[in-house]
C-alpha positions, 0 to 999 in steps of 0.5 A, a space after each residue: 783204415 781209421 782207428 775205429 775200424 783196427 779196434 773191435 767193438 769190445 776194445 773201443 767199449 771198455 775203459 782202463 781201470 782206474 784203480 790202477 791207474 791212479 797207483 800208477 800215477 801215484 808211483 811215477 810221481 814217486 819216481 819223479 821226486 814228489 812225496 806223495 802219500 799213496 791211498 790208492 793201492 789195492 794190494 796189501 804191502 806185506 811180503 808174502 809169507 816166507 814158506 810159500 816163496 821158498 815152496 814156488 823156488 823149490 818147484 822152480 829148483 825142481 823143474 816144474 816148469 811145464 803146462 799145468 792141467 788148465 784146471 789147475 795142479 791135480 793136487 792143488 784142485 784136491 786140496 782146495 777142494 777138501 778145503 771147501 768141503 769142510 767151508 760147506 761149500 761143496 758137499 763132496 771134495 770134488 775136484 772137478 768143481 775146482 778151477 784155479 786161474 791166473 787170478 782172481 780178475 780173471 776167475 771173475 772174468 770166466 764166471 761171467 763169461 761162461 754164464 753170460 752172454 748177449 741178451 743177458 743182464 748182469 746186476 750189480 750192486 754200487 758201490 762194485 768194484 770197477 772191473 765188474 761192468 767192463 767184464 759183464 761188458 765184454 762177455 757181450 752182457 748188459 751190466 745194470 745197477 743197483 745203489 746202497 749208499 751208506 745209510 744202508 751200510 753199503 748193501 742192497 738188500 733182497 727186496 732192491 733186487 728183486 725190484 731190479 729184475 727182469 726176465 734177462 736177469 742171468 746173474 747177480 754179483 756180491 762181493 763181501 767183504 767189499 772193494 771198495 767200501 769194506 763192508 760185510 754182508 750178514 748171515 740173514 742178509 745174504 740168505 735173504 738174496 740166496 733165498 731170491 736166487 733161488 725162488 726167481 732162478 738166477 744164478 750169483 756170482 759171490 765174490 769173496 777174494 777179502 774173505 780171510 781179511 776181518 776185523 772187530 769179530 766179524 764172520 764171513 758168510 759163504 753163500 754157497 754153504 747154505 744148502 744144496 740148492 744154493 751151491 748148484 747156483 753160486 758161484 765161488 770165485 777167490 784166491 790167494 792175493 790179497 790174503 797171503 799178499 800174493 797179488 803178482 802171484 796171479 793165483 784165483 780160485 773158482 768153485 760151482 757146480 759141474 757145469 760151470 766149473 767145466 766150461 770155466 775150465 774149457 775157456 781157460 785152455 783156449 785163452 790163458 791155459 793154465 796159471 803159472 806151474 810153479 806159482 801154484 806149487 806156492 798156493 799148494 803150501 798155504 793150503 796144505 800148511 793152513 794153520 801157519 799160512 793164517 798165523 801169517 795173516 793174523 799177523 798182518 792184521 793187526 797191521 791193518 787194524 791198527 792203521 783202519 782205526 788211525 784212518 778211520 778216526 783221522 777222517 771221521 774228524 774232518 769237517 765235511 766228511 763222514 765215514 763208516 767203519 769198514 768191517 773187512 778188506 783193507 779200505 775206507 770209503 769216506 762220504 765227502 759230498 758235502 765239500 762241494 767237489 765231484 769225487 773226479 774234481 776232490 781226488 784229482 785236485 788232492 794230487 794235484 795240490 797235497 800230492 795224496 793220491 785217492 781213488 774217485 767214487 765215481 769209478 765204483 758208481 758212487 758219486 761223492 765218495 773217495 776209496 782210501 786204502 790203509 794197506 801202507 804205513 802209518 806214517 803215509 797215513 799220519 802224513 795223509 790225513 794233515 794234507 786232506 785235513 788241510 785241503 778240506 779246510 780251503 774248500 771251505 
């Protein structure tokens, strides 16, 4: 039996991430003894709040070791629902429409999975993040883009979308604030796509696991919160990783209209069965705490807005490269064409040379750009951006 022949069609067809990756590799090079400044993280590099540990450690104290309904906790879904009620997401606090998984990943995943299916196309706006293709992919979909570099802030607009169409388009994904650019869709742009969904019956898939995450006064816009129309057929997938720094947690959140919801759960029982039990009693505690869970976030922010703006001034005065200034999430997403490299051959000779380690633009669909992430110290950053300062200046 050949290789070919063990693996399924699906296994064969669909590549590793490279996000992770290129942590990894940043992390064994770490172990080997190398100073290595690491910009490839997508993970904030906070502990998560105290009172969300201590509520996980006291489910465990208590027994709550046991399946968990697929859907998630009764009185977890409850409570996010409220929640999403009051975002004007739902207009009943319906648990039913409450999905929580393990993960954010996998609550994109189902949304894909339940929605689409052979025959169907996915589009998806470049720079994406890399894992959407792969899951359009093996939910047996055909994924299909559509680029906004950065003369467009990063974001497509109504009119590329509706250029894109075909009568196999099922689904559109948008994802703000964005991995891997940082950038934040307006309200009237984002009414703009909700309005198309609507008049050329798609459905979206909104991505908004950044949400909590932003800076210079910036406001996140729920596209699901527009009108009735627009949550029968918006998907709202999040989750509790990046903003509460809970990423081995594997808490996701997904919210739609009753169909979908329940067939997201249905596929959840026959796959994963439920998110970890006392992983949820956590997330239980940052909902029903919420004031103080986003006392906890603000508190990180000013981390990372501190450490955007040292990132994002050291680069934008490098000769050869330019770089906008990202509006969410923890990353920069700096254009450097214009030195002569691949994003594959700048970010592999970065690491080979200065031992900074940076994600190639090329995993996003964004050919010329790297990802830096500024979830990391500031002396990293500082450190950093003197090794690509000087790699940059020999490739001139």
């Amino acid at each position: 039996m050949t290789i070919e022949n063990i693996l399924s069609p699906w296994a064969q067809n669909v590549s590793p991430s490279p996000t992770l990756a290129v942590d990894a590799k940043a992390k064994a090079l770490k172990a080997a003894g190398e100073d290595v400044c690491g910009f490839g993280a997508g993970e904030p590099d906070f502990d998560t709040p105290s009172f969300i540990k201590e509520a996980c450690a006291q489910a465990l104290a208590d027994g709550k070791t046991k399946y968990a309904p697929a859907g998630g906790l009764p009185d977890l879904r409850k409570a996010l629902a409220e929640q999403y009620q009051g975002f004007g997401v739902l207009e009943e606090a319906n648990s039913a429409q409450v999905v929580v998984s393990p993960g954010g990943k996998y609550s994109c995943y189902l949304a894909i999975l339940a929605t689409c299916g052979p025959g169907d196309e996915v589009l998806i706006p470049a720079p994406y993040w890399v894992s959407y293709p792969e899951m359009a992919k093996l939910a047996g979909a055909t994924p299909k883009f559509i680029f906004a570099g950065d003369d467009q802030g990063f974001k497509v607009s109504a009119a590329q979308i509706e250029e894109a169409l075909t009568p196999s388009t099922k689904l559109v994904i948008l994802n703000s604030p964005s991995n891997p650019t940082g950038c934040l869709y307006e309200k009237a742009e984002m009414e703009a796509i909700v309005e198309l969904a609507c008049r050329k019956d798609f459905l979206l898939m909104s991505d908004e696991i950044y949400e909590h995450l932003l800076y210079d006064g910036a406001e996140h816009h729920r596209p699901a919160s527009f009108s009735k129309e627009a949550a029968d057929r918006v998907i709202t997938v999040s989750g509790f990783s990046k903003t509460f720094s809970m990423t081995g947690w594997r808490l996701g959140t997904l919210v739609a209209n009753p169909t979908i919801a329940k067939a997201v759960a249905s596929l959840q029982s026959q796959t994963t069965s439920n998110a970890t039990t006392f992983a949820q009693f956590g997330a239980l505690s940052a909902v029903q705490n919420w004031d103080k869970a986003m006392q906890a976030v603000q508190d990180m922010l000013v981390h990372f807005d501190r450490r955007r703006l040292k990132l994002l001034e050291g680069l934008q005065a490098i000769d050869g490269i330019s770089c906008l200034r990202a509006q969410g999430a923890f990353y920069l997403f700096p254009k450097i064409a214009e030195l002569g490299l691949s994003s594959e051959e700048f970010s592999d000779r970065l690491l080979e040379e200065e031992k900074v380690a940076v994600v190639s633009g090329h995993a996003f669909g964004a050919e010329g750009y790297v990802r830096l992430s500024y979830a990391t110290s500031d002396d990293v950053i500082e450190k950093g951006l003197e090794r690509l300062s000087r790699f940059s200046s020999s490739l001139n």
